[in-house]
PQR file with spaces between the fields and no chain letter, atoms N, CA, C, O and H, PARSE charges and radii, in Angstrom:
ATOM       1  N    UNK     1      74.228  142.357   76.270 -0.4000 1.5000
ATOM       2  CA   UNK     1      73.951  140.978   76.628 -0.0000 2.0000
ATOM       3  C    UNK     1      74.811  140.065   75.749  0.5500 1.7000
ATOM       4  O    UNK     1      74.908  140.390   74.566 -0.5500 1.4000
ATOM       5  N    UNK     2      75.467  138.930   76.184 -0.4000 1.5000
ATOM       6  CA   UNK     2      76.170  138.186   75.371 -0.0000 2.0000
ATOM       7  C    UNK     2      75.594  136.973   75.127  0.5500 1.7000
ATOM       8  O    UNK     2      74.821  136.397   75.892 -0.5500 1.4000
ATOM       9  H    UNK     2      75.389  138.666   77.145  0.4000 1.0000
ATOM      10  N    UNK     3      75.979  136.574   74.033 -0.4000 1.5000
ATOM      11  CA   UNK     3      75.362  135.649   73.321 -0.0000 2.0000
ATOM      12  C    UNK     3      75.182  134.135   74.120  0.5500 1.7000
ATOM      13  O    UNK     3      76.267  133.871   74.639 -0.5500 1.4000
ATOM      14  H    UNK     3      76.607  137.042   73.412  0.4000 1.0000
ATOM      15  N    UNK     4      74.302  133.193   74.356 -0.4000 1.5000
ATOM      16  CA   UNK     4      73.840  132.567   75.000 -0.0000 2.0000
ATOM      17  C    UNK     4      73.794  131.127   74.224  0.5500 1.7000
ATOM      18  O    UNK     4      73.622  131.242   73.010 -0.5500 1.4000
ATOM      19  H    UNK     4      73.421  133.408   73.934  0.4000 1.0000
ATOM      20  N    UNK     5      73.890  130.099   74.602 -0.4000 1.5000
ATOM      21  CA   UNK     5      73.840  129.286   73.642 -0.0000 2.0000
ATOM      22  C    UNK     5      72.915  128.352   73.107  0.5500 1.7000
ATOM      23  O    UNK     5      72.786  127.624   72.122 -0.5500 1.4000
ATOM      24  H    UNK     5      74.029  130.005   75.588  0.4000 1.0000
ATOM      25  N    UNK     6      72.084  128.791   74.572 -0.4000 1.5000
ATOM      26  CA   UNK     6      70.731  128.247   74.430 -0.0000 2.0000
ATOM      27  C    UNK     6      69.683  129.305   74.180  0.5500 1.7000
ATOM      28  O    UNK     6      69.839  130.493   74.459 -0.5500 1.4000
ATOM      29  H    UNK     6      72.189  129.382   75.372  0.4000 1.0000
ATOM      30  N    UNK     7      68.464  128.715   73.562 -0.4000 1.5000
ATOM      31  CA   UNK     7      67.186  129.759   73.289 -0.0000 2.0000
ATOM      32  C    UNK     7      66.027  129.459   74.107  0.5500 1.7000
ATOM      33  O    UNK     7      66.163  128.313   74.535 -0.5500 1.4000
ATOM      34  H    UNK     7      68.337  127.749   73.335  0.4000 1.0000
ATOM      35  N    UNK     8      65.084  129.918   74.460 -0.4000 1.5000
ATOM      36  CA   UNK     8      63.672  129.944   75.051 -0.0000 2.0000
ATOM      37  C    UNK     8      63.282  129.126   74.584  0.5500 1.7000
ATOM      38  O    UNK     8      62.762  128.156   75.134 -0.5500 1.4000
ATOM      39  H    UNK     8      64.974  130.849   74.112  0.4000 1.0000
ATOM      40  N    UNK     9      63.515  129.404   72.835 -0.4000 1.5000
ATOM      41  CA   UNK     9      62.483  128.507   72.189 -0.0000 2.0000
ATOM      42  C    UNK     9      63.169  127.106   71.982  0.5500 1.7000
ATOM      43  O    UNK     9      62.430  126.199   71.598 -0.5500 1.4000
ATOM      44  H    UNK     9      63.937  130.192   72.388  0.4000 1.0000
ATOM      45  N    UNK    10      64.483  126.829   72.191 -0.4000 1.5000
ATOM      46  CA   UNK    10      64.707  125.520   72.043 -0.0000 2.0000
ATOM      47  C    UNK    10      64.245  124.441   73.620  0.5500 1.7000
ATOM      48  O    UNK    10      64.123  123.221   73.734 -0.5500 1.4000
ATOM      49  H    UNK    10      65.084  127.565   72.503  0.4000 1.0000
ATOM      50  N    UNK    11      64.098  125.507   74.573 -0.4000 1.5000
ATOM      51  CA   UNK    11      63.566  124.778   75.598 -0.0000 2.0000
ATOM      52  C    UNK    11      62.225  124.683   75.545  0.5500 1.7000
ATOM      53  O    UNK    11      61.616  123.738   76.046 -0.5500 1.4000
ATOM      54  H    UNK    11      64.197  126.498   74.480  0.4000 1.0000
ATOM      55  N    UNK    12      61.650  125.687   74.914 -0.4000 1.5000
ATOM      56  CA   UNK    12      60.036  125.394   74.899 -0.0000 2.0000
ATOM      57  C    UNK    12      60.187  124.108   73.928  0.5500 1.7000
ATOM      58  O    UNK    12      59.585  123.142   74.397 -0.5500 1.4000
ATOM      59  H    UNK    12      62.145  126.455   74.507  0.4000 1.0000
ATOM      60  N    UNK    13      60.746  123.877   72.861 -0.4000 1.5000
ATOM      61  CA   UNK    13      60.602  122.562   71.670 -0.0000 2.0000
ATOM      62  C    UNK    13      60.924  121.378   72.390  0.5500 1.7000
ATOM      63  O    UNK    13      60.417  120.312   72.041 -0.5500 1.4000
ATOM      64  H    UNK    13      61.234  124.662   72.479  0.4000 1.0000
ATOM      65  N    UNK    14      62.012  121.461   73.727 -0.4000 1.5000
ATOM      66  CA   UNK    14      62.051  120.158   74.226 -0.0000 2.0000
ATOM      67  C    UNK    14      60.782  119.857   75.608  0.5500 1.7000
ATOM      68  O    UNK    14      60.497  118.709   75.950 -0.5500 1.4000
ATOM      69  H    UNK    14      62.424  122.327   74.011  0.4000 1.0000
ATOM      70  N    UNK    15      60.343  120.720   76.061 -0.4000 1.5000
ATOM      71  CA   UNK    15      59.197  120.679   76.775 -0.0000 2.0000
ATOM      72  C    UNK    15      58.148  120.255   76.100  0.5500 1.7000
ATOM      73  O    UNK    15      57.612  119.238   76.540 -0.5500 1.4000
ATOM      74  H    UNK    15      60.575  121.652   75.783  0.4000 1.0000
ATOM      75  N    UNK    16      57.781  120.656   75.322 -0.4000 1.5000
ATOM      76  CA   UNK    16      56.753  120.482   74.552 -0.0000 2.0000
ATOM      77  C    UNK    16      56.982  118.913   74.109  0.5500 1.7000
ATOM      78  O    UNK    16      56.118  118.138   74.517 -0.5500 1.4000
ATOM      79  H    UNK    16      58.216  121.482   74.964  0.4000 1.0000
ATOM      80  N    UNK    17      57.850  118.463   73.467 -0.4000 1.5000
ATOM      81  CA   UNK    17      58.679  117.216   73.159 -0.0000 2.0000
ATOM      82  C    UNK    17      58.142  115.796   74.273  0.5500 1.7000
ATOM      83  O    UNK    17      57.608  114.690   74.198 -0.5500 1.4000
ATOM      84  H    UNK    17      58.552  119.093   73.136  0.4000 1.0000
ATOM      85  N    UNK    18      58.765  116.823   75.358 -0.4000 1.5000
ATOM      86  CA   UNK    18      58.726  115.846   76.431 -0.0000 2.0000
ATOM      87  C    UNK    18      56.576  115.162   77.007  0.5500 1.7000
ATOM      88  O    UNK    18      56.005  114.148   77.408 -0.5500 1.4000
ATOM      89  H    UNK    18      59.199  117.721   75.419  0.4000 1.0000
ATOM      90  N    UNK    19      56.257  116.637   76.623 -0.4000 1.5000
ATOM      91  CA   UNK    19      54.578  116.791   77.239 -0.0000 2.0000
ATOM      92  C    UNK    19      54.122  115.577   76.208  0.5500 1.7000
ATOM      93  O    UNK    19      53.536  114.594   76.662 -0.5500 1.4000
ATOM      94  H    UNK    19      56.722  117.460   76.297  0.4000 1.0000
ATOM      95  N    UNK    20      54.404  115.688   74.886 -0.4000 1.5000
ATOM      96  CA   UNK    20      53.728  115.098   73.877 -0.0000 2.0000
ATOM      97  C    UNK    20      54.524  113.213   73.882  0.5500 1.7000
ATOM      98  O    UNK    20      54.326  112.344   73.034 -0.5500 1.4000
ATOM      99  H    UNK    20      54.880  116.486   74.518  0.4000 1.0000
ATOM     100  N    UNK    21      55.219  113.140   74.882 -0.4000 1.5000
ATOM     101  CA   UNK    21      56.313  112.064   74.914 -0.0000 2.0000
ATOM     102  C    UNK    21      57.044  111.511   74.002  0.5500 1.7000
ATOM     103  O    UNK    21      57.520  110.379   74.081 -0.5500 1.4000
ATOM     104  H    UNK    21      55.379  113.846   75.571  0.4000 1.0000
ATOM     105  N    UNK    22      57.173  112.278   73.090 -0.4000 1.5000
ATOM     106  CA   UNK    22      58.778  111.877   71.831 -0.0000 2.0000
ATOM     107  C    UNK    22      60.217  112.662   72.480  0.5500 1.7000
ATOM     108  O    UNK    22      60.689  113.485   73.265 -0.5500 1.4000
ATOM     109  H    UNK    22      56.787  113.198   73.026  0.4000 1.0000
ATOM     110  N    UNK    23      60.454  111.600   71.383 -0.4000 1.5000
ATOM     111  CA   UNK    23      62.013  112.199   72.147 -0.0000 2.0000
ATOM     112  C    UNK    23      63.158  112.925   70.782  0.5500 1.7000
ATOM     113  O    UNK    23      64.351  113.224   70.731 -0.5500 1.4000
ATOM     114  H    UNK    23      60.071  110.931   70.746  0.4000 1.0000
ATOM     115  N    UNK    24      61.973  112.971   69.811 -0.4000 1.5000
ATOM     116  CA   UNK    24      62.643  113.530   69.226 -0.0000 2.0000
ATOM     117  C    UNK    24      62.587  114.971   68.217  0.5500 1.7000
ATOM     118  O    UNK    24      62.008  115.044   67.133 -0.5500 1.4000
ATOM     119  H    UNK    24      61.004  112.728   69.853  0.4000 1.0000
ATOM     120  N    UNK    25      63.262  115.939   68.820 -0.4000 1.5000
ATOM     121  CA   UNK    25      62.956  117.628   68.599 -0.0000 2.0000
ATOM     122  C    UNK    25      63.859  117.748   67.443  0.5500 1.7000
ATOM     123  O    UNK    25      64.916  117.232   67.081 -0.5500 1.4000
ATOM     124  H    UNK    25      63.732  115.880   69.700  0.4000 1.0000
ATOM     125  N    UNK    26      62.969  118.696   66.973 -0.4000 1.5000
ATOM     126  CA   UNK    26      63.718  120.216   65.597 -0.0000 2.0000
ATOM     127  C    UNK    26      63.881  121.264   66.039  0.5500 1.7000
ATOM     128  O    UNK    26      63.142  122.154   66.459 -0.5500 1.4000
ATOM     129  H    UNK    26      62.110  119.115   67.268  0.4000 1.0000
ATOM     130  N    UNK    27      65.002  121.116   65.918 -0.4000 1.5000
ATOM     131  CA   UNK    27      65.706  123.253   66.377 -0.0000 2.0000
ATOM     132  C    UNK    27      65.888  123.596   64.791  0.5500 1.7000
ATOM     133  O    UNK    27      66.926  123.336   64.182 -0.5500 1.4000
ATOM     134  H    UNK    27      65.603  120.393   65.577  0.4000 1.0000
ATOM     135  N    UNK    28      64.705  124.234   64.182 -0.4000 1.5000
ATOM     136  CA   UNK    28      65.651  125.080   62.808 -0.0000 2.0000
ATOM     137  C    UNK    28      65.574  123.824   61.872  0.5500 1.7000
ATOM     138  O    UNK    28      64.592  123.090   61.764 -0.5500 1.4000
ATOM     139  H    UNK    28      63.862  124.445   64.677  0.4000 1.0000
ATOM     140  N    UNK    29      66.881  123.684   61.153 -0.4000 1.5000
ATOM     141  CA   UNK    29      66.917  122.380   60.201 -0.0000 2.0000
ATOM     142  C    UNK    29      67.904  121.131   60.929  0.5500 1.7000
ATOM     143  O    UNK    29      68.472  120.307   60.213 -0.5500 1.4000
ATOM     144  H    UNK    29      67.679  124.280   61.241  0.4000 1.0000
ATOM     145  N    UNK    30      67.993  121.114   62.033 -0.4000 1.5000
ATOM     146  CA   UNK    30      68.101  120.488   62.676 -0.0000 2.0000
ATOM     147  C    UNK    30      67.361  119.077   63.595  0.5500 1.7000
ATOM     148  O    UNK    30      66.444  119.458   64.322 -0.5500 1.4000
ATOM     149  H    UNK    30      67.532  121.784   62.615  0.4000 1.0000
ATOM     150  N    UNK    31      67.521  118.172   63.629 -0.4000 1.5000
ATOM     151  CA   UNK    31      66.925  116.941   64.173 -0.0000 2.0000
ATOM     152  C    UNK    31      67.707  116.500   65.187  0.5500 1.7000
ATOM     153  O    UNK    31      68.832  116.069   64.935 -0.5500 1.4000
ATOM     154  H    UNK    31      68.266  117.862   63.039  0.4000 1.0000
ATOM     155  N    UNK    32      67.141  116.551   66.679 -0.4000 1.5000
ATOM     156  CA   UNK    32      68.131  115.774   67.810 -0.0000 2.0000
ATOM     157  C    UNK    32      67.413  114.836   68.217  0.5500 1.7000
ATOM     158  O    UNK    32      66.324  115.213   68.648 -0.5500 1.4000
ATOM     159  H    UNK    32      66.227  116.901   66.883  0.4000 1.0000
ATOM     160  N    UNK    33      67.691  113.214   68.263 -0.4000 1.5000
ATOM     161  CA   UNK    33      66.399  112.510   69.093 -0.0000 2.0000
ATOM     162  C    UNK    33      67.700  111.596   70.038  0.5500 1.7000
ATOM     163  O    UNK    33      68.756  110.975   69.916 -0.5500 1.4000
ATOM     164  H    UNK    33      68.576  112.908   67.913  0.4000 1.0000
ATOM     165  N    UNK    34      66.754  112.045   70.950 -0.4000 1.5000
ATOM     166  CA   UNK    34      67.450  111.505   72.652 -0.0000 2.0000
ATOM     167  C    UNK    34      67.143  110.238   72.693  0.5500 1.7000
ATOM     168  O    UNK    34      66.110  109.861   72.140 -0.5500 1.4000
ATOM     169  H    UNK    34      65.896  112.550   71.050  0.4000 1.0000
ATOM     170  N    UNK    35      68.127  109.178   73.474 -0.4000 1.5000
ATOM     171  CA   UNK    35      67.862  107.690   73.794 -0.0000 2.0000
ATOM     172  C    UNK    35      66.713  107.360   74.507  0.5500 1.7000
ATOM     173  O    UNK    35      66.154  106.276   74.342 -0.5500 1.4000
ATOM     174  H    UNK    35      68.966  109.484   73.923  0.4000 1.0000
ATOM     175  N    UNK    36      66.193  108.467   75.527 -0.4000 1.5000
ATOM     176  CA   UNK    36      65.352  108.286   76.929 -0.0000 2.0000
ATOM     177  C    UNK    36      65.195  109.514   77.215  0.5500 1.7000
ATOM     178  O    UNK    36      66.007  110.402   76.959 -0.5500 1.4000
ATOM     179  H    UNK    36      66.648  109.348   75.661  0.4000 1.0000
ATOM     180  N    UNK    37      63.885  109.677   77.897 -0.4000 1.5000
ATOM     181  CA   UNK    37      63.441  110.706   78.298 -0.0000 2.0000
ATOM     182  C    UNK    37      64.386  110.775   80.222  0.5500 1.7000
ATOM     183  O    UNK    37      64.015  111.533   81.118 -0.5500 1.4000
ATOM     184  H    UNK    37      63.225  108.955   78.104  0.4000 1.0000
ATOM     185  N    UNK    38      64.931  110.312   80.276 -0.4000 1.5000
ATOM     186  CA   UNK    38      66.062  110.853   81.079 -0.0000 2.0000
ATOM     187  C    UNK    38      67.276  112.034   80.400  0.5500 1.7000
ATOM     188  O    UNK    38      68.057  112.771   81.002 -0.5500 1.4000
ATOM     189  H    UNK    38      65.232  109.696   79.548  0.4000 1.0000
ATOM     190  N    UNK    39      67.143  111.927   79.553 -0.4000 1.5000
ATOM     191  CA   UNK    39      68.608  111.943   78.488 -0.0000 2.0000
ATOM     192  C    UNK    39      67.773  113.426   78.339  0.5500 1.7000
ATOM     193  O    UNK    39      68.237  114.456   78.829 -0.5500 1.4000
ATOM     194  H    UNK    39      66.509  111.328   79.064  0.4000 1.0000
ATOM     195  N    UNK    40      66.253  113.390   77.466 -0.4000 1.5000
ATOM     196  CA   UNK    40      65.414  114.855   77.690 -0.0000 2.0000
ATOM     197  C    UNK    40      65.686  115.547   78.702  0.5500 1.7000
ATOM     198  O    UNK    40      66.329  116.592   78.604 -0.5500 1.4000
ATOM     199  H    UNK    40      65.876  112.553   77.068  0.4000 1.0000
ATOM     200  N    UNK    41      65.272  115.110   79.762 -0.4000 1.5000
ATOM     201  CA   UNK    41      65.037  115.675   81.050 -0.0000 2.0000
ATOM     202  C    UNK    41      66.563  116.754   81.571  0.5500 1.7000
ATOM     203  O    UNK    41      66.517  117.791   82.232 -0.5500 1.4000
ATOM     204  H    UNK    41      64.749  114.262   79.841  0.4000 1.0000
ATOM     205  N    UNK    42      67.654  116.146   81.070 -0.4000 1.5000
ATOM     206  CA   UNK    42      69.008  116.304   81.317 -0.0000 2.0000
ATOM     207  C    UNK    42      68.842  117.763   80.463  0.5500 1.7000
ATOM     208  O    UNK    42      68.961  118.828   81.069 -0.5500 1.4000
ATOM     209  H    UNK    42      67.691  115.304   80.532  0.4000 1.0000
ATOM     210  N    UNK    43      68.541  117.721   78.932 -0.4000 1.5000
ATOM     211  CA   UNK    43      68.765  118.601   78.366 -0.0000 2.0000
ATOM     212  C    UNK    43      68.290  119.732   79.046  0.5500 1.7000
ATOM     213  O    UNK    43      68.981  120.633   79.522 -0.5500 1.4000
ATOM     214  H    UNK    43      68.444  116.856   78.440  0.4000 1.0000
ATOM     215  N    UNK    44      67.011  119.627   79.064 -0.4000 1.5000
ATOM     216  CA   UNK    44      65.866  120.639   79.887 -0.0000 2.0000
ATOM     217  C    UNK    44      66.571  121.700   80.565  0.5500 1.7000
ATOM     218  O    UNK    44      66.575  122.925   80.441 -0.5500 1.4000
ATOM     219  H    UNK    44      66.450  118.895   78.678  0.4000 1.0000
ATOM     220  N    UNK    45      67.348  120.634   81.547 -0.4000 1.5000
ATOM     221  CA   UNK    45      67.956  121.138   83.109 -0.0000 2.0000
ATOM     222  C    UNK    45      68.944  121.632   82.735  0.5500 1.7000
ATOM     223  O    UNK    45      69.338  122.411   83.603 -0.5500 1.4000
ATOM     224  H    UNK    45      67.345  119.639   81.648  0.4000 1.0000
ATOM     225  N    UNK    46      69.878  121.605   81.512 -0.4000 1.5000
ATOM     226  CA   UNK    46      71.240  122.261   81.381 -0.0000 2.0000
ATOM     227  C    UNK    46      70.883  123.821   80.830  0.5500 1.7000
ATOM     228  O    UNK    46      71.272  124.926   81.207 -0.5500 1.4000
ATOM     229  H    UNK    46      69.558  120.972   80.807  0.4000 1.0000
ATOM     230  N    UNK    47      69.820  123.321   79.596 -0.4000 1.5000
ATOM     231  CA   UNK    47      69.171  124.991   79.313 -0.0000 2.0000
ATOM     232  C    UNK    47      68.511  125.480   80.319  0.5500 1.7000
ATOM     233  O    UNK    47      68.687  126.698   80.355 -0.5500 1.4000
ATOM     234  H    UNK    47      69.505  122.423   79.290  0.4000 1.0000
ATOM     235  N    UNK    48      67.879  125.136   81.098 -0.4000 1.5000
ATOM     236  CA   UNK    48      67.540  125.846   82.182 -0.0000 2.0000
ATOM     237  C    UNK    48      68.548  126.729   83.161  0.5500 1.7000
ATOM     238  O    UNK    48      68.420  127.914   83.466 -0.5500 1.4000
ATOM     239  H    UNK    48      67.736  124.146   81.069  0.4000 1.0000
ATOM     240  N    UNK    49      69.483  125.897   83.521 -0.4000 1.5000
ATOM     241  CA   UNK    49      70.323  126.568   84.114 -0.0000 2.0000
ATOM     242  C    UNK    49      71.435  127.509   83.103  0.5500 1.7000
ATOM     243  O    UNK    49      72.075  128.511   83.426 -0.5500 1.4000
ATOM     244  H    UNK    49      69.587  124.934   83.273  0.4000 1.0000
ATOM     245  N    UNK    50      71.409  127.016   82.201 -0.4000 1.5000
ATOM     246  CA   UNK    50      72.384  128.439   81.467 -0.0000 2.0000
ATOM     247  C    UNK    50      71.286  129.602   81.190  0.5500 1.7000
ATOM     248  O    UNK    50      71.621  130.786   81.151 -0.5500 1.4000
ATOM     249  H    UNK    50      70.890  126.203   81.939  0.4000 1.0000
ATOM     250  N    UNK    51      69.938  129.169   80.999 -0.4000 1.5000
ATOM     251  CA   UNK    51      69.619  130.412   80.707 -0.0000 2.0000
ATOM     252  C    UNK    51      68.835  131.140   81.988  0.5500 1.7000
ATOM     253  O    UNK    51      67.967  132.008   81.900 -0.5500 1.4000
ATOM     254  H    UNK    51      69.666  128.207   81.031  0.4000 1.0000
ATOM     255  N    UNK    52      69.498  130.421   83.458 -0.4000 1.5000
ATOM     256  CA   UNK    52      68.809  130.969   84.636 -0.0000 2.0000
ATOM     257  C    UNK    52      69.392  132.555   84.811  0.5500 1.7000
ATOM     258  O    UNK    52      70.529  132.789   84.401 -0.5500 1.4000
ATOM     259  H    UNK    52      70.204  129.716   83.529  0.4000 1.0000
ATOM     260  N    UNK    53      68.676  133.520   85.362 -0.4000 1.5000
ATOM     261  CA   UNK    53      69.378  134.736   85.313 -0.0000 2.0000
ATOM     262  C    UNK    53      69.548  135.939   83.860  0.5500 1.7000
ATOM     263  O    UNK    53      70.156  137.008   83.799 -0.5500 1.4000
ATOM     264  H    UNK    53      67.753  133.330   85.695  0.4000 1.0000
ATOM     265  N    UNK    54      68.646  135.126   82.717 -0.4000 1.5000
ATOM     266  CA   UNK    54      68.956  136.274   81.675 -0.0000 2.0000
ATOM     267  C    UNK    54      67.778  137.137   81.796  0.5500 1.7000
ATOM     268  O    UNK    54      67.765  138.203   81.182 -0.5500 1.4000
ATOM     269  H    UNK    54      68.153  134.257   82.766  0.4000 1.0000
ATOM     270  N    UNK    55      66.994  136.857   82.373 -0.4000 1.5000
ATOM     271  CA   UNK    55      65.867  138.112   82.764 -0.0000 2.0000
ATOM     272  C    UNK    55      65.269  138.669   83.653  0.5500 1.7000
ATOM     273  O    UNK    55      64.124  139.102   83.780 -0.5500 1.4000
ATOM     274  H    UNK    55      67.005  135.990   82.872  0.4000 1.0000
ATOM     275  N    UNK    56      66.688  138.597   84.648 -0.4000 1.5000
ATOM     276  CA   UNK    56      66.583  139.394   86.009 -0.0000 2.0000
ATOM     277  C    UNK    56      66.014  138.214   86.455  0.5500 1.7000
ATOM     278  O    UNK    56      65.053  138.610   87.115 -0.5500 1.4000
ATOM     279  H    UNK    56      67.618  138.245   84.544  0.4000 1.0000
ATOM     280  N    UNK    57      66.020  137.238   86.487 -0.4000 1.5000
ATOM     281  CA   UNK    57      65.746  136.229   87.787 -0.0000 2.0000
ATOM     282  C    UNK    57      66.860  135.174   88.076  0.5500 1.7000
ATOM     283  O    UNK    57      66.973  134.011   87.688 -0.5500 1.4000
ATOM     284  H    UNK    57      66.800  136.917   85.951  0.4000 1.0000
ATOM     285  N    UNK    58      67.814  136.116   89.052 -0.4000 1.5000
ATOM     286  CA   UNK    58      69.055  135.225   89.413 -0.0000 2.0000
ATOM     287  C    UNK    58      68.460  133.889   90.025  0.5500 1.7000
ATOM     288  O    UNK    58      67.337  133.619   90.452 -0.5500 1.4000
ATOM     289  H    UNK    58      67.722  137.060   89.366  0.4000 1.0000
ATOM     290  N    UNK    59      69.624  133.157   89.909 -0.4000 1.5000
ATOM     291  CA   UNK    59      69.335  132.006   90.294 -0.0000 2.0000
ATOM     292  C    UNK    59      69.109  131.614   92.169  0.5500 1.7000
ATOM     293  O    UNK    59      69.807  132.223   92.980 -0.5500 1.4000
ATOM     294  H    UNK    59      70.536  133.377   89.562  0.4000 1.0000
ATOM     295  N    UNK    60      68.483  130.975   92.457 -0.4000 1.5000
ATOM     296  CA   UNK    60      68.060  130.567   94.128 -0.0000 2.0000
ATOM     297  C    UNK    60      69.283  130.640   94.700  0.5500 1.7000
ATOM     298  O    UNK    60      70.204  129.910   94.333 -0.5500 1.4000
ATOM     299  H    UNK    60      67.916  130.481   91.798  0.4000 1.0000
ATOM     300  N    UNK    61      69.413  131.615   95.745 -0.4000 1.5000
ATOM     301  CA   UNK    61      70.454  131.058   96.870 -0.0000 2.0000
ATOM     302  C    UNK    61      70.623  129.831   97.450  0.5500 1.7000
ATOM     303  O    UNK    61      69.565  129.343   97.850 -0.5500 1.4000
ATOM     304  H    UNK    61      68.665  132.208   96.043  0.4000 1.0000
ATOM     305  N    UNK    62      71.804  129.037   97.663 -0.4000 1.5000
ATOM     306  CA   UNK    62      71.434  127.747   98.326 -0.0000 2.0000
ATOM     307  C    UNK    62      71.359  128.361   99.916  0.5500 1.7000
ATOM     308  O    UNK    62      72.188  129.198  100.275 -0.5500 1.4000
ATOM     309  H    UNK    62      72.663  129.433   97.338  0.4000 1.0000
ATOM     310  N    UNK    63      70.461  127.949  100.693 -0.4000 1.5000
ATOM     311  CA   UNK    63      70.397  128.104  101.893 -0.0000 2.0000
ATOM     312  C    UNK    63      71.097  127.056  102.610  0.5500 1.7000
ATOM     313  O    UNK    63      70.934  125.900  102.220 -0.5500 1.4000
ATOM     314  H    UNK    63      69.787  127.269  100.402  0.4000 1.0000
ATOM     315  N    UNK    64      71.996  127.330  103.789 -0.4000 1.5000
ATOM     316  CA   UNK    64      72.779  126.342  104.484 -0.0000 2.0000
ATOM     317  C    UNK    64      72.133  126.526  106.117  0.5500 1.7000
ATOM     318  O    UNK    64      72.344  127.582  106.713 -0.5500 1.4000
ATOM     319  H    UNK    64      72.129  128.269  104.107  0.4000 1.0000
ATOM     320  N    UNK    65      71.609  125.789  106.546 -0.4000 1.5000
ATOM     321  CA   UNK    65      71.092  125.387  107.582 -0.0000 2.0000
ATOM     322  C    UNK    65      71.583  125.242  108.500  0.5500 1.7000
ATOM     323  O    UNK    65      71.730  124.028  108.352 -0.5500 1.4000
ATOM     324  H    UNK    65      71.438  124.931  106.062  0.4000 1.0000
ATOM     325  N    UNK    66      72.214  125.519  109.846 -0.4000 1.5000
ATOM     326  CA   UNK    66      73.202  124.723  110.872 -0.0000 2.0000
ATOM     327  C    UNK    66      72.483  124.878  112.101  0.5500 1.7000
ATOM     328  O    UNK    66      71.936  125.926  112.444 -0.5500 1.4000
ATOM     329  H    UNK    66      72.095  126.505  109.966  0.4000 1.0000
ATOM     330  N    UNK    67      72.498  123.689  112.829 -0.4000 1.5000
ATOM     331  CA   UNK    67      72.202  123.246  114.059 -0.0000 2.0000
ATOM     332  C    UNK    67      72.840  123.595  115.078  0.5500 1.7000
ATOM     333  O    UNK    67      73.605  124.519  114.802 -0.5500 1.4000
ATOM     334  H    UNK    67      72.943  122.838  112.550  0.4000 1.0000
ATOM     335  N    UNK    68      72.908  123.103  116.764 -0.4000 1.5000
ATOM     336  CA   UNK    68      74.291  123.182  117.117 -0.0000 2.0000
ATOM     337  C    UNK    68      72.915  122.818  118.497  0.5500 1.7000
ATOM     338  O    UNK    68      71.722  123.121  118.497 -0.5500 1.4000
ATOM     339  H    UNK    68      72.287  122.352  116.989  0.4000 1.0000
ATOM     340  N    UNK    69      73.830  121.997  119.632 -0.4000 1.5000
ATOM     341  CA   UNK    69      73.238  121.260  120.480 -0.0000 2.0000
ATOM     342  C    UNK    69      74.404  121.183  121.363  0.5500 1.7000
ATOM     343  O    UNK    69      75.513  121.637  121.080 -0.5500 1.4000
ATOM     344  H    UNK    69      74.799  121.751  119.631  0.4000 1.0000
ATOM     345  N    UNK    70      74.058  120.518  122.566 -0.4000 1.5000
ATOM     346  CA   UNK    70      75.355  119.980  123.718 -0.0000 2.0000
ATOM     347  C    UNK    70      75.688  118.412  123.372  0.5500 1.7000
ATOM     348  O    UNK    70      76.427  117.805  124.148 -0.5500 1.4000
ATOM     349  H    UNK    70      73.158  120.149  122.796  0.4000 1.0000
ATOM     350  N    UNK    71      75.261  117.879  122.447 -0.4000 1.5000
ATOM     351  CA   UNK    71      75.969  116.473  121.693 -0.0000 2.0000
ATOM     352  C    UNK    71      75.277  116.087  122.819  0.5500 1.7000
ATOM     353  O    UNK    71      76.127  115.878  123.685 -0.5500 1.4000
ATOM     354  H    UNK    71      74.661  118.372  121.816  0.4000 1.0000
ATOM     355  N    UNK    72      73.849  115.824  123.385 -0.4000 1.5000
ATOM     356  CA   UNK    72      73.682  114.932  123.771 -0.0000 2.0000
ATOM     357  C    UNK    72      72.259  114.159  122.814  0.5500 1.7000
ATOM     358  O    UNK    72      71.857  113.034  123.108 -0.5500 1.4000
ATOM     359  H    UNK    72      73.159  115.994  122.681  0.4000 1.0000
C-alpha cells in the first residue's frame, strides 16, 4: 500500500470539528483553523476522495443515462 496523504483520523478530527462547529482542528502538533465552514466542508471532501478506495470500497461509478425519442 502506498503512502497516502491523508489519515482516517485527520478526517475524523475535521468531522468532529465540524459536528462541534469550530473551525479550528489539531493534527499532531499541528493547528489548522479554516475561514468558514465551507472552507471545512472542502477539506472533508478532498480527504474523502483521496482516501476513497483504500479499503476495498472503490469509488461510485458515474452512471450516464441516455434517452432517445422521434424529437417530437
Amino acid at each position: 500500500m502506498t503512502d497516502l496523504p491523508y489519515t482516517y483520523e485527520q478526517l475524523k478530527a475535521l468531522r468532529n470539528a465540524l459536528a462541534r462547529g469550530e473551525r479550528r482542528v489539531s493534527f499532531g502538533d499541528r493547528l489548522v483553523e479554516y475561514r468558514s465552514v465551507d472552507e471545512l466542508l472542502a477539506a472533508i471532501r478532498e480527504i474523502e476522495a483521496a482516501l476513497a478506495g483504500t479499503e476495498g470500497q472503490p469509488r461510485r461509478p458515474r452512471r450516464l443515462l441516455t434517452t432517445t425519442g422521434k424529437g417530437f
